[in-house]
C-alpha positions in Angstrom: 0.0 0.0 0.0 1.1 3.4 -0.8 0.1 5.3 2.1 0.8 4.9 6.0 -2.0 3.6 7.9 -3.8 5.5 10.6 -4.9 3.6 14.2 -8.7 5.4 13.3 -8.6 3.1 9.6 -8.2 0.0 12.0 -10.5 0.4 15.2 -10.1 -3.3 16.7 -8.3 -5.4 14.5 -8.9 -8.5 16.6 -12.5 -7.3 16.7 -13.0 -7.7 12.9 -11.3 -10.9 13.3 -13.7 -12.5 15.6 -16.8 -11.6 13.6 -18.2 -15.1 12.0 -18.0 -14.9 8.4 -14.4 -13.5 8.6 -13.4 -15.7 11.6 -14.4 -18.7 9.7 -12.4 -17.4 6.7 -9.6 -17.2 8.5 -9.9 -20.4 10.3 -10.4 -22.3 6.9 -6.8 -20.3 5.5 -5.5 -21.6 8.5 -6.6 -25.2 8.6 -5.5 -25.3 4.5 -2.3 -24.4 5.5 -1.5 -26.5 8.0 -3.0 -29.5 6.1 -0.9 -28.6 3.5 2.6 -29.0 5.2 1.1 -31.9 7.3 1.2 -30.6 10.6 -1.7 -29.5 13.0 -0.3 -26.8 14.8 -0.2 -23.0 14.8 -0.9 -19.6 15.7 -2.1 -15.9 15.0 -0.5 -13.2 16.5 -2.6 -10.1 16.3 -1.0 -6.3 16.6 -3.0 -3.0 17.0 -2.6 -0.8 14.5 0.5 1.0 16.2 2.0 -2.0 17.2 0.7 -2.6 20.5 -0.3 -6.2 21.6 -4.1 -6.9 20.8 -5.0 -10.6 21.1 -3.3 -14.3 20.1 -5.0 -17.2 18.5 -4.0 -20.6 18.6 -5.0 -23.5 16.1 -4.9 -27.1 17.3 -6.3 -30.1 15.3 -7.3 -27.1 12.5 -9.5 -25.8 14.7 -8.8 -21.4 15.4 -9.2 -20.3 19.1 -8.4 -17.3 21.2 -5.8 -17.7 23.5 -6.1 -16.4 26.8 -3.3 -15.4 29.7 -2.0 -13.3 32.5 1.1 -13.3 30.3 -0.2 -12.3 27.0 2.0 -9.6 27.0 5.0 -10.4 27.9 4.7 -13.7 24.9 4.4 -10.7 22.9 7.1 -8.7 23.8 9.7 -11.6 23.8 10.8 -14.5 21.6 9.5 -15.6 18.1 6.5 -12.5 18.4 9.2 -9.9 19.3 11.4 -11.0 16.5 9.1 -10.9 13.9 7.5 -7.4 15.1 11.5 -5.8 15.1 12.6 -7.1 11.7 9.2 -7.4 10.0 10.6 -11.0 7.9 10.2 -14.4 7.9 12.4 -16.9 9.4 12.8 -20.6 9.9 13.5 -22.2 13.5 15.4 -25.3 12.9 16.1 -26.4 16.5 14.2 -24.6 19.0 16.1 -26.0 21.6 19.2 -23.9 20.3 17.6 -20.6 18.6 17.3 -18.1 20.6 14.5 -16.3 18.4 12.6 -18.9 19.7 13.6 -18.8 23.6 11.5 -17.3 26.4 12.4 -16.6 29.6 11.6 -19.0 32.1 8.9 -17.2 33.9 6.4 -17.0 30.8 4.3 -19.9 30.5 3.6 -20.5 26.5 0.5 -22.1 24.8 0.9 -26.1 24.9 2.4 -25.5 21.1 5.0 -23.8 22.3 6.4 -26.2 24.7 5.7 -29.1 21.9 7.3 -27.6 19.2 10.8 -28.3 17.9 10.9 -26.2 14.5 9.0 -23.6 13.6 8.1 -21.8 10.7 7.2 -17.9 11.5 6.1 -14.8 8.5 5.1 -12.0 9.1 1.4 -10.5 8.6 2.2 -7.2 7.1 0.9 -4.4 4.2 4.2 -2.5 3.3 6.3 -1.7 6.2 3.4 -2.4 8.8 3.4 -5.6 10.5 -0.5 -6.3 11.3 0.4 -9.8 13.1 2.3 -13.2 12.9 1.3 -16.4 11.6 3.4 -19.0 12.8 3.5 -22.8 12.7 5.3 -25.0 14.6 6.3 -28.9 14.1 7.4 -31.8 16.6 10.2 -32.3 15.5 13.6 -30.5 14.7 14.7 -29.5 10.8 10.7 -30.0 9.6 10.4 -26.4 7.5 13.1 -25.8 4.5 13.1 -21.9 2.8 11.1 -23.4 0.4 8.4 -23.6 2.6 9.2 -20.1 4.2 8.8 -18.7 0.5 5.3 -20.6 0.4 4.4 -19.7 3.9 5.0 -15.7 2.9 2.4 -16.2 -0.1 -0.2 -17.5 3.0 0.8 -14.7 4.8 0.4 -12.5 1.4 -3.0 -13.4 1.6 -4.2 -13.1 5.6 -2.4 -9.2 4.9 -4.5 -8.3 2.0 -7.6 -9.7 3.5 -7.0 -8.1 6.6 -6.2 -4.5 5.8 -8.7 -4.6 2.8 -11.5 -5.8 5.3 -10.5 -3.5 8.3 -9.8 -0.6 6.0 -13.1 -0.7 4.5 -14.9 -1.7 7.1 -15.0 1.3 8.8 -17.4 3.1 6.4 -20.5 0.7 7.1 -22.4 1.4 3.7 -19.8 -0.2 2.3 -21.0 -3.8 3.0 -20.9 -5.0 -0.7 -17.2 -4.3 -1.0 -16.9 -6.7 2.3 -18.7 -9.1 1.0 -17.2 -9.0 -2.2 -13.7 -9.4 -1.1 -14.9 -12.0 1.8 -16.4 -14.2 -1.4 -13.3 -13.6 -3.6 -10.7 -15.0 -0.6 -13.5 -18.0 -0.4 -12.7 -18.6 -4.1 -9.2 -18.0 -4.1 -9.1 -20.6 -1.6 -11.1 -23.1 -2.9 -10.2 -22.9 -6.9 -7.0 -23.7 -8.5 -8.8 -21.9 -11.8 -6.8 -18.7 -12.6 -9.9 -17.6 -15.1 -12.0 -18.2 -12.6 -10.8 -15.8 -9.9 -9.3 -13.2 -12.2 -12.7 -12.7 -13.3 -14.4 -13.1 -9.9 -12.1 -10.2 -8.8 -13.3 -7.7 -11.9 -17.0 -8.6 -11.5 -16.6 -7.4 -8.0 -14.3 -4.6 -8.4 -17.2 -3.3 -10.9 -20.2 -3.4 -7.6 -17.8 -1.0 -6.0 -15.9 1.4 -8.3 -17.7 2.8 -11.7 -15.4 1.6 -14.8 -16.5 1.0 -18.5 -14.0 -1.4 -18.9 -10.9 -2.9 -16.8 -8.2 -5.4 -17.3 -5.6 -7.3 -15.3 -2.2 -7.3 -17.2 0.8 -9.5 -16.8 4.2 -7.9 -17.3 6.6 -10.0 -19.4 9.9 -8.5 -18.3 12.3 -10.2 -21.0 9.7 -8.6 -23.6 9.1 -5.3 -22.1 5.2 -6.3 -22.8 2.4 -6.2 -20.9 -0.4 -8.6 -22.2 -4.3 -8.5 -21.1 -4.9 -11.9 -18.9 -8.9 -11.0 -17.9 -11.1 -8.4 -19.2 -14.7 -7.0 -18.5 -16.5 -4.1 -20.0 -14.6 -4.2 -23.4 -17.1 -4.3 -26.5 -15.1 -7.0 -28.3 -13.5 -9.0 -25.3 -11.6 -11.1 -28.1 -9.9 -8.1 -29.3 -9.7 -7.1 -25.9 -7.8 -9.9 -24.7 -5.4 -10.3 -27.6 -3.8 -7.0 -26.2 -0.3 -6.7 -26.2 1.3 -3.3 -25.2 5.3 -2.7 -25.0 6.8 -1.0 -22.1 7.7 2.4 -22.5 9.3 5.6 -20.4 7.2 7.9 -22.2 3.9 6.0 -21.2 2.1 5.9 -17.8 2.1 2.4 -17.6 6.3 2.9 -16.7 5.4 4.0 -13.6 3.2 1.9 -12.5 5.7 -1.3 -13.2 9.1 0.0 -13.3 8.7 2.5 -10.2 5.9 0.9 -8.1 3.3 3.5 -8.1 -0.3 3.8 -8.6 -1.0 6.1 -11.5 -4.6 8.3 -11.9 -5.0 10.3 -15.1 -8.0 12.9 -15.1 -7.8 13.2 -19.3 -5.6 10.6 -21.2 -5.4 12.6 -23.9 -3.6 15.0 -22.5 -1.1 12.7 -21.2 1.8 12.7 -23.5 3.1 8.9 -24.3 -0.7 7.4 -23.8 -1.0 4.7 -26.2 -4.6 4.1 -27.5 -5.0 0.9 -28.4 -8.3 -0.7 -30.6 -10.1 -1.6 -27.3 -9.4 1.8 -25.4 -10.4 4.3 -28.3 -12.9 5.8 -26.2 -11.1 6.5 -22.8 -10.5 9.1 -20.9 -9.9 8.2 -17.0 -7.8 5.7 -15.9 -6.2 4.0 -12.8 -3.2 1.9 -13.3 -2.0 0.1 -10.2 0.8 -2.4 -9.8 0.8 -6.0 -8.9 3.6 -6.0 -6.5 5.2 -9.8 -5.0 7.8 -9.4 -2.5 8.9 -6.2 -4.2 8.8 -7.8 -7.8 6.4 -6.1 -10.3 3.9 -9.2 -11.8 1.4 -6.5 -13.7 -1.1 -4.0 -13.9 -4.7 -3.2 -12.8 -6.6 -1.0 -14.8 -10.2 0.8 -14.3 -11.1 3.0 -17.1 -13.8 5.6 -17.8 -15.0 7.5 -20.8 -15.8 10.3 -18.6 -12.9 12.9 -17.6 -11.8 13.2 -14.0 -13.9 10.4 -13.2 -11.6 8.9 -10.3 -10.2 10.0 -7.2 -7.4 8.5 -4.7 -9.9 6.9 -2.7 -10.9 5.0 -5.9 -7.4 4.4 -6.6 -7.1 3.0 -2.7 -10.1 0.3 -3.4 -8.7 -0.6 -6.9 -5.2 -1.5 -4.6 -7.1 -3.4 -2.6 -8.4 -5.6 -5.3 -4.9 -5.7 -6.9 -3.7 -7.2 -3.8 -6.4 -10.3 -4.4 -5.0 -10.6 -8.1 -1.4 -11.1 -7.0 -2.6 -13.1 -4.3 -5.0 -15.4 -6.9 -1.2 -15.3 -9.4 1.0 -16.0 -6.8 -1.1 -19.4 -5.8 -1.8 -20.4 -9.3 2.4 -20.3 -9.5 2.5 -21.9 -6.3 0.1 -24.5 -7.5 1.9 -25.0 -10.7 5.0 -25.2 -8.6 3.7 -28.0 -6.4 2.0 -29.4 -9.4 5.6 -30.2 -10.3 6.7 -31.1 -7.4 4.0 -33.9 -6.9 5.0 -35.2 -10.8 8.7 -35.3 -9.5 7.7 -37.0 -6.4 5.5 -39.1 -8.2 8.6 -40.0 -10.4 10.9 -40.7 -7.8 8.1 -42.4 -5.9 7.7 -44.9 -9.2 11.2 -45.0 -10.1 13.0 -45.5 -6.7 15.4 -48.0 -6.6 13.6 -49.1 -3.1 10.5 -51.2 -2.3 7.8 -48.2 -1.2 4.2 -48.9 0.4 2.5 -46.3 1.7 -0.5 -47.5 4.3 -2.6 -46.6 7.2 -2.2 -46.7 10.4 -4.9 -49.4 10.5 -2.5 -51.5 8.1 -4.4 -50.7 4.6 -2.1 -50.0 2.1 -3.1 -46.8 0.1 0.2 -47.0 -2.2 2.9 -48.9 -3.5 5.6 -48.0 -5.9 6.6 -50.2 -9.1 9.7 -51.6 -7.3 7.2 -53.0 -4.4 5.0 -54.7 -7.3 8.3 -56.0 -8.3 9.6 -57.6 -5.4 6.7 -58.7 -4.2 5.6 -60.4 -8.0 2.1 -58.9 -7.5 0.4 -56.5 -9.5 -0.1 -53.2 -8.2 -4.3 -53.0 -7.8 -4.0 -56.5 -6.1 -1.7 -54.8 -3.4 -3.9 -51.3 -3.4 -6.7 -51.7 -0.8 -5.8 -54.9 1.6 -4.5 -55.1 4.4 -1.1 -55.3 5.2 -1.1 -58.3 7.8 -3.4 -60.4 4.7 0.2 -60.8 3.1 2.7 -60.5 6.2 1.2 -60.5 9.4 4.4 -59.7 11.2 4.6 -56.6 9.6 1.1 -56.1 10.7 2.8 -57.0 14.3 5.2 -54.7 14.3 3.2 -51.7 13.0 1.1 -52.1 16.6 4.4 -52.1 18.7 5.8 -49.4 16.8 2.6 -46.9 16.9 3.7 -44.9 19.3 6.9 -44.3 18.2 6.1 -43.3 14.2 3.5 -41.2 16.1 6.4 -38.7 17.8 7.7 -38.6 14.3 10.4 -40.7 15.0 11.4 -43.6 12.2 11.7 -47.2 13.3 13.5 -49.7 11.6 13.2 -54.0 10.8 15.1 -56.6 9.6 12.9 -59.8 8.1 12.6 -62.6 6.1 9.3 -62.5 3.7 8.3 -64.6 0.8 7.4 -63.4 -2.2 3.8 -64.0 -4.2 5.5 -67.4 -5.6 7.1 -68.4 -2.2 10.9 -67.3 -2.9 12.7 -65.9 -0.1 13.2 -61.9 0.3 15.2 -60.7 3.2 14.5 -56.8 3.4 15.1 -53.8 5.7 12.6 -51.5 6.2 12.8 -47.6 7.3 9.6 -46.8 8.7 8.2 -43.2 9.0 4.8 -41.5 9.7 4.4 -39.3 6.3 1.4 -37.0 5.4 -0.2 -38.8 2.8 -3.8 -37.2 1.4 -3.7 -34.6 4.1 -3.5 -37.6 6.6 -1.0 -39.0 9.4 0.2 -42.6 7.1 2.9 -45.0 7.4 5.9 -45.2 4.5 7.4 -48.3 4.6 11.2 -48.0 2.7 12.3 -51.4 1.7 15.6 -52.3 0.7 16.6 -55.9 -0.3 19.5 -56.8 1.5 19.8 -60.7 0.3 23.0 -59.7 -1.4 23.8 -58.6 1.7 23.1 -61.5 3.9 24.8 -63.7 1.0 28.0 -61.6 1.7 27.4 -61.7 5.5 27.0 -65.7 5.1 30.3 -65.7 2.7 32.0 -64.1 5.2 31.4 -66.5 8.4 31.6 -69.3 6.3 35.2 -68.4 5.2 35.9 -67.4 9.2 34.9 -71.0 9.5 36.6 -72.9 6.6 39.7 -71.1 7.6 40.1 -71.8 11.2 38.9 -75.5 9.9 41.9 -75.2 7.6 44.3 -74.2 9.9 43.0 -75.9 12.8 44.4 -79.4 11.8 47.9 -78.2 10.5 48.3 -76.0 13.8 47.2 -79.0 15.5 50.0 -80.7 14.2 52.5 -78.6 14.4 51.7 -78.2 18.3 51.6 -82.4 18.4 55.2 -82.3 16.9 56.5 -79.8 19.2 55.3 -81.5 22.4 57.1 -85.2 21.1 60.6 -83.3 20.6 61.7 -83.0 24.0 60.5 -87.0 24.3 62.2 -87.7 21.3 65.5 -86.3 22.7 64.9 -87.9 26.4 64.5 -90.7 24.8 68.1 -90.4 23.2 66.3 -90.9 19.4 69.1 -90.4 16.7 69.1 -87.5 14.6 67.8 -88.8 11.6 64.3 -89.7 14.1 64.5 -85.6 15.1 65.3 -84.2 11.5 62.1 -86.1 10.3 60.1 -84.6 12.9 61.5 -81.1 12.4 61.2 -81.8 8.6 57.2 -82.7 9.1 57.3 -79.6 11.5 58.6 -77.4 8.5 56.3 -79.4 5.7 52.7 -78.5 8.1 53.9 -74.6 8.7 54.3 -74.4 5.3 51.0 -75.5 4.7 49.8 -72.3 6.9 51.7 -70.4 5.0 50.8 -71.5 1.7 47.2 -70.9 3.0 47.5 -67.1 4.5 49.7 -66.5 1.2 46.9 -67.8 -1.1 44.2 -65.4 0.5 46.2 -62.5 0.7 47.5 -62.9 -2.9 44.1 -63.2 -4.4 42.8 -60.3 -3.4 46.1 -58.6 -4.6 46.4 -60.4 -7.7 42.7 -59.2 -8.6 44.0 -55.8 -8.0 47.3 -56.3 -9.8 49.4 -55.2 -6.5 51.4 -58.3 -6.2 54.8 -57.7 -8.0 56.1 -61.3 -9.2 59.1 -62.3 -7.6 60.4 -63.8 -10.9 64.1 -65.4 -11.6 65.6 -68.1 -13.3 64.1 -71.6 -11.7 64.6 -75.3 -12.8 61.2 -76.7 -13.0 62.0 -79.9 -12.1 63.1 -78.8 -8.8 60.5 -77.2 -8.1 58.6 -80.5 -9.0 60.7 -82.4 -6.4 59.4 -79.5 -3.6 55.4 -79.7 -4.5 56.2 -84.1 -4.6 57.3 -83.7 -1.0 54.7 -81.2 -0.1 51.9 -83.1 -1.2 52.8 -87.1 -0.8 51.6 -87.3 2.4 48.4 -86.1 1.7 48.0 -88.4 -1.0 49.3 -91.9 1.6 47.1 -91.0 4.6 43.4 -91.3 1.5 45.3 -94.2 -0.2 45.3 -92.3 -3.3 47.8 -93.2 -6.2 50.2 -90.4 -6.4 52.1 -90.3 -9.4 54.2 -87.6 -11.0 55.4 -88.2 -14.6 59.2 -87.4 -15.3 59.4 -84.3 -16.5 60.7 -83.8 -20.4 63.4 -82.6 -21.1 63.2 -78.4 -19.6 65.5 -75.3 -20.1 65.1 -73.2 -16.9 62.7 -70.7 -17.0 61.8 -67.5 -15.8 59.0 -67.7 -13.1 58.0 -66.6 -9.9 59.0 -70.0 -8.1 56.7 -69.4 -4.6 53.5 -68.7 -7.0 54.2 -71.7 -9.3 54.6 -73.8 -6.2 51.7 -72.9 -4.5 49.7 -73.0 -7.4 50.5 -76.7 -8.5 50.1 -77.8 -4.6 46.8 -76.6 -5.0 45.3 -78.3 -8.1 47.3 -81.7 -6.4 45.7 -81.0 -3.5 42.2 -80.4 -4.5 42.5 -83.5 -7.0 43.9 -85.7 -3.9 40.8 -84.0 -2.0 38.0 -84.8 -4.0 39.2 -88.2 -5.0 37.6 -91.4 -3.6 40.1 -93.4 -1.3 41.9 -95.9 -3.8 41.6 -93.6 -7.0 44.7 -91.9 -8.2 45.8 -88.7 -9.2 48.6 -87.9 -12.2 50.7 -85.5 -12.8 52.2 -84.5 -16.3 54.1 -81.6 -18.4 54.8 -81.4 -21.9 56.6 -78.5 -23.8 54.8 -77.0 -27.1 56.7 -74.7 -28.8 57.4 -71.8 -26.5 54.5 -73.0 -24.2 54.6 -75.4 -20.8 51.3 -77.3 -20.1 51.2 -78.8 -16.3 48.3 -81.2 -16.2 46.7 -82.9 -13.1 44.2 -85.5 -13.9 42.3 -88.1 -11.5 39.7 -90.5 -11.6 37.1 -88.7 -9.2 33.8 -87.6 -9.7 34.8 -85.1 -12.2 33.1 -81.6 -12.5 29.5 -80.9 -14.5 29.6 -78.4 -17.3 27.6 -76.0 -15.9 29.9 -75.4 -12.9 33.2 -75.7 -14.4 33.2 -71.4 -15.2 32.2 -71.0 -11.4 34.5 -73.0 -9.3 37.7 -70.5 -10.9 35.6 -67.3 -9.2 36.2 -66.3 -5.0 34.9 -69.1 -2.7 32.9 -70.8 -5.6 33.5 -74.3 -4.6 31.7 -77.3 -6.1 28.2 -78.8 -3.6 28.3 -82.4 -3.0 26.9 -84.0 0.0 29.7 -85.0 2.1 32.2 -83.7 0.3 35.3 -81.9 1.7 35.5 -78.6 3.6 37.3 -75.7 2.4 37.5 -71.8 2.0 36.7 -71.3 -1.5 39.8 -69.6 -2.7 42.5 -72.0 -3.6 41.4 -72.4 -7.5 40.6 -68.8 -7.9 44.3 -67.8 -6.8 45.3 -70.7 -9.2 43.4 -68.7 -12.2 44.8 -65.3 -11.6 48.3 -66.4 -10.9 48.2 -68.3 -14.3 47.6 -65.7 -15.7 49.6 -62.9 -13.8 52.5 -65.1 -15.6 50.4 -64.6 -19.2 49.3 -68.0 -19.1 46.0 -69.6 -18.0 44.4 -72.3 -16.3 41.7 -74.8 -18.1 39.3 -77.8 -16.9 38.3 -80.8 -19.1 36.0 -82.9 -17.5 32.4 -84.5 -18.0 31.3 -84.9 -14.7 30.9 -88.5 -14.7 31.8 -90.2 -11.6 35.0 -91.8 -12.0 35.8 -89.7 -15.4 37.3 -87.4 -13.2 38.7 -84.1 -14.3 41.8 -83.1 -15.7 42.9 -79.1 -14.6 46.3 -77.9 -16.7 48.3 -75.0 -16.6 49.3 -73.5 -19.4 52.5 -70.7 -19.2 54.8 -69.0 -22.0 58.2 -70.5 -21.3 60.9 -67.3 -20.9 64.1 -68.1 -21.0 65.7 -65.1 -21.0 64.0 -62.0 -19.8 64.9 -58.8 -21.6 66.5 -56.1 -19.3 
C-alpha cells in the first residue's frame, strides 16, 4: 500500500477478526495451511494498528481459538513474536532447543504449542512496512520447514495481509458492505479454486459493484519482452480483441510508472497525457487508474479501471482498486505456487515410481493406500492387487510390528526392521525397512522403505563361512605342528638319533608351510585381482620345483590311499618364473584332486613342452566336474556342492586362475562330470628363458 495507515482506519483489529464470516475465513486459510505441510499446529498473533499487543489465536487439530493469559503480554514482547515485530521478515527455526529467536524466559508460561514444538516456521502478517500480526507454525520435530516452505508460507501470509487491511480498511465506512462481501467471497474462491480464469474474473466482476469503470483489465508484465499482455477483461465491446492486447513497455507512457517504479497512476484526461498509447479496445477512454501487482517487491502486472468520462476517479478510488490488486497477485502467486507443487507432486510421483527401493505407503490401521513399481516387483504382484488390503493379509508380522511401533512413528520418530518375507511365488526376500509417519492425502500414514538386503546376507553368510573354513583349515595343520612340538623334547629324552628328530622337524617345517601357503593364497588373491602383487620372478629349474610340491603333497596323498604319481618331467630349459607362486599354485590343483578323489583312486601328474608353451596337467579319476559349474568353481569361494564332500574356504582355485595368468598364461578344466571320469585341470605358461632387461 502506498500510504501509512492511521490507528482510526483499524478500530479493533482482533474485533473484525472475531466476527463469524471473517473468523471462519480465517480459520479455513489456517486449517488449508496447516494440512498442506502436514502438521496440525499454529498460531495468529494479532497487533493494533501501532503495534501494541491486541489478542493471540492458537489453532490445534485445524481448529482457530483465542488464547487467553496473564502473560499475553510479555509472549508478545519476547521471543518468536518480538522477532518478527523488530525485523518485520520471515524466518525458519530449525532447532528450538538452540535458537534463541525462539527462547523465552523461564517465567512465561507459552500455549501447549509452544512447549511441543521443535521447529517452527514464522512470517510476518504485514501491508508495506506495517506488520499487522504473525502467523506461525510449529512442528514436533527438529529440521521439519526448508526456505522453500518459508517462500510458500509468505504467499499465505500475502493473503491473511490483504484480506485483513482490505476488510479492516473498508470496514470502517458501514455502507460499504458490498465491498466486504465481495472481497470476503473472492478469498473464499481463491481458496477453494485452483482456476486462474475463474478468480481473475471473480475479482473484476466485483471490483465493478464497488468502483464505476466502463471497462478494466488485469495485465501481466513480461519483463524479458518489455510487454504487458491482457490476462482478464470485462466491459470491453469486443472482449476477443480485448484480450489479444499486447502493449510494449515504455518511459514515455504511464504504464512505466506503475511497473518500473511501483506507483499507482490516476489520469483525469488521457489525452492529455503525452506517451498514452490508445489501443483498438481503449479508443474511447479518458480516465484511468493503473496500479501495480507488486510480489515481494517484484512487479507481476497492472490493474486497470477506465472511464469515458474525464476526471472520473479520485485517490480513494485508486485506494479500493489496490485493494483488489492485492487479491489478483494473491490469486497469481497461488496459481504459481500451485503450478510449482503441481511439479513437485509429478517429480515425487517419479521418484516415488522409479525409486530403486521397495515403497508402500498404508494406514495406520494397516491398509495399504500406495505402493511403488519396485514393491510390485519384489513382491511379484500387481499393483491394484496390493492397493486396498490389508497389510497383515500378506505379512502378518509386519502387521505386528506396525502395533508395537505406533507410538513411536506417532512422535515422528522412524523405526526400523530386519525380516525374512516370501514373495507372491514363495521365494525368499530378506529386506530392511525404514519406517516413518508421512502425510499422505492430508492424513498421518505410514511409509514403509524397503531395501533388499539378500545380497547382503549372501556376503554376510560368505563371510562367516570363510571365518569357518579357515580356522577349519588351519586348525588341523596347527594341531600338528603343536603335536610335533610336544614329542621333541621325548624324542630327545628318549636319546632318538638325529635322523628320528630331522624327520620330525622336517614334518614340522612341511605342516607350517601349509599355513603359510594358505594365509599366502588369501592374501595374494585379493592382490592379484587388484594387480598389487609384484612377481618375484628369476631363473628356476622346474623340475626342482617338481621335487618340492612331490614332498609337499605325498603325504596327503598316503594317509586317502590315493595313487600319487608324478610323470618325469621332459626334457626343460630353466625358466623365468615366480618360483613361490608356481609352487603354490600346482600344490593346490594336487591337493584339491587328492581332496575330492575317492580313497583308492589316483591322481597324475604330467608336463609337456609346445613350442614356447609349458602345459602342467593334473588328472584323476574322481567324480569329475559338471559343465555347468566348471566357469564358477575358478571365481572367489565358488567351490563345487556335494553331500559329504570336503571342507574348504573357496579360494584355492581362484588364486590358481589369476596367478596363471599374472604369468600370461592360464588355467583350463576338461571334465564330463561322470563319476569316475574325473577331471583333468592344466596349466598352461609362455616358457621365458631369458628375460629382456
Amino acid at each position: 500500500m502506498q500510504s501509512q495507515l492511521r490507528s482510526s482506519q483499524f478500530p479493533t483489529i482482533a474485533t473484525r477478526i472475531q466476527e463469524p464470516e471473517v473468523f471462519s475465513t480465517l480459520n479455513r486459510v489456517v486449517a488449508n495451511t496447516l494440512i498442506a505441510f502436514g502438521i496440525s499446529t499454529a498460531c495468529l498473533a494479532v497487533f493494533g494498528i501501532g503495534g501494541e499487543r491486541d489478542k493471540l489465536f492458537v489453532s490445534e487439530n485445524f481448529k482457530l481459538q483465542e488464547y487467553h493469559s496473564k502473560n499475553l503480554d510479555a509472549l508478545f514482547n519476547n521471543g518468536a513474536i518480538a522477532w518478527v515485530k523488530k525485523y518485520g521478515q520471515g524466518a525458519v527455526i530449525i532447532d528450538t532447543a538452540t535458537d534463541n529467536r525462539w527462547q523465552l524466559p523461564p517465567d512465561i508460561t507459552p500455549p501447549p504449542l509452544w512447549i511441543q514444538a521443535q521447529s517452527a516456521l514464522m512470517v510476518p502478517i504485514q501491508v508495506a512496512k506495517q506488520v499487522l500480526g504473525l502467523l506461525l507454525l510449529t512442528a514436533p520435530v527438529s529440521a521439519y520447514f526448508d526456505t522453500r516452505d518459508l517462500r510458500t508460507m509468505t504467499i499465505v501470509a500475502d493473503t491473511l495481509a490483504a484480506y485483513l487491511y482490505s476488510i479492516h480498511r473498508l470496514k470502517e465506512e458501514e455502507a460499504n458492505h458490498q465491498l466486504i462481501a465481495s472481497l470476503t467471497e473472492i478469498a473464499q474462491t481463491i481458496n477453494s479454486t485452483l482456476d486462474l480464469d475463474q478468480v481473475l474474473n471473480l475479482i473484476l466482476e466485483h471490483l465493478d459493484l464497488v468502483v464505476e469503470f466502463d471497462s478494466a483489465s488485469i495485465l501481466l508484465y513480461e519483463e524479458e519482452a518489455r510487454t504487458l499482455f491482457v490476462r482478464a477483461a470485462r466491459g470491453h465491446s469486443d472482449m476477443i480483441d480485448a484480450l489479444q492486447v499486447r502493449i510494449p513497455l515504455t518511459e514515455s507512457s504511464p504504464n512505466y510508472q506503475a511497473i518500473i517504479q511501483q506507483k499507482p497512476v490516476i489520469l483525469g484526461d488521457v489525452d492529455k497525457v503525452p506517451g498514452w498509447i490508445k489501443t483498438s479496445s481503449s479508443q474511447s477512454v479518458r480516465s484511468w487508474i493503473g496500479v501495480p501487482l507488486i510480489v515481494r517487491n517484484q512487479t507481476i502486472g497492472m490493474l486497470t479501471v477506465d472511464s469515458h468520462e474525464v476526471n472520473k476517479y479520485q485517490e480513494k478510488d485508486a485506494q479500493i482498486v489496490q485493494t483488489f490488486a492485492n487479491y489478483v497477485v494473491t490469486a497469481v502467486a497461488n496459481a504459481q505456487i500451485v503450478s510449482q507443487l503441481k511439479n513437485v507432486e509429478s517429480s515425487y510421483a517419479a521418484l516415488f515410481e522409479d525409486s530403486t527401493d521397495l515403497i508402500i505407503i498404508t494406514t495406520y490401521q494397516g491398509e495399504i493406500l500406495n505402493v511403488n513399481r519396485k514393491a510390485a516387483q519384489m513382491l511379484r504382484l500387481p499393483k491394484d492387487a496390493l492397493v486396498g488390503i490389508e497389510l497383515g493379509f500378506l505379512y502378518p508380522e509386519l502387521s505386528d510390528f506396525l502395533a508395537s511401533q505406533r507410538r513411536r512413528l506417532k512422535a515422528w520418530r522412524e523405526a526400523s526392521l530386519e525380516i525374512d518375507l516370501q514373495d507372491a511365488y514363495h521365494q525368499p526376500l530378506a529386506l530392511e525397512f525404514r519406517v516413518r509417519q508421512v502425510n499422505y492425502a492430508g492424513k498421518d500414514c505410514v511409509q514403509w522403505v524397503g531395501r533388499d538386503i539378500s545380497a547382503r546376507k549372501e556376503i554376510e553368510r560368505m563371510r562367516q563361512d570363510l571365518v569357518d573354513m579357515l580356522v577349519h583349515d588351519i586348525r588341523g595343520p596347527v594341531g600338528n605342528l603343536i603335536n610335533i612340538i610336544e614329542m621333541l623334547p621325548m624324542l630327545v629324552e628318549a636319546g632318538n638319533d638325529a635322523e628320528s628328530i630331522n624327520r620330525m622337524l622336517d614334518l614340522a617345517h612341511q605342516t607350517g608351510q601349509e599355513v603359510r601357503d594358505l594365509l599366502d593364497t588369501m592374501l595374494d588373491v585379493s592382490r592379484l585381482e587388484k594387480g598389487n602383487v609384484p612377481l618375484q620372478r628369476d631363473i628356476h629349474n622346474l623340475q626342482d620345483i617338481m621335487q618340492v610340491v612331490e614332498k609337499q603333497v605325498a603325504s596327503h596323498a598316503e594317509l586317502k590311499n590315493i595313487t600319487l604319481t608324478i610323470e618325469p618331467l621332459p626334457p626343460l630349459p630353466p625358466i623365468w618364473i615366480d618360483a613361490s607362486m608356481i609352487r603354490r599354485l600346482l600344490v593346490n590343483l594336487i591337493d584339491n584332486a587328492i581332496k575330492y578323489t575317492q580313497s583308492g583312486g589316483w591322481v597324475r601328474v604330467s608336463a609337456a613342452r609346445q613350442k614356447d608353451t609349458l602345459k602342467v596337467s593334473v588328472s584323476d579319476n574322481g567324480p569329475g566336474i559338471p559343465p555347468s559349474e566348471q566357469e564358477h568353481i575358478f571365481q572367489k569361494f565358488g567351490r563345487i556342492t556335494t553331500r559329504n564332500g570336503p571342507s574348504g574356504v573357496g579360494l584355492g582355485l581362484a588364486f590358481c586362475k589369476l596367478a596363471a595368468e599374472a604369468h600370461g598364461g592360464s588355467i583350463s578344466v576338461d571334465s564330463e562330470g561322470i563319476p569316475g571320469k574325473g577331471s583333468t585341470f592344466t596349466l598352461t605358461i609362455p616358457m621365458i628363458l631369458d628375460p629382456q632387461p
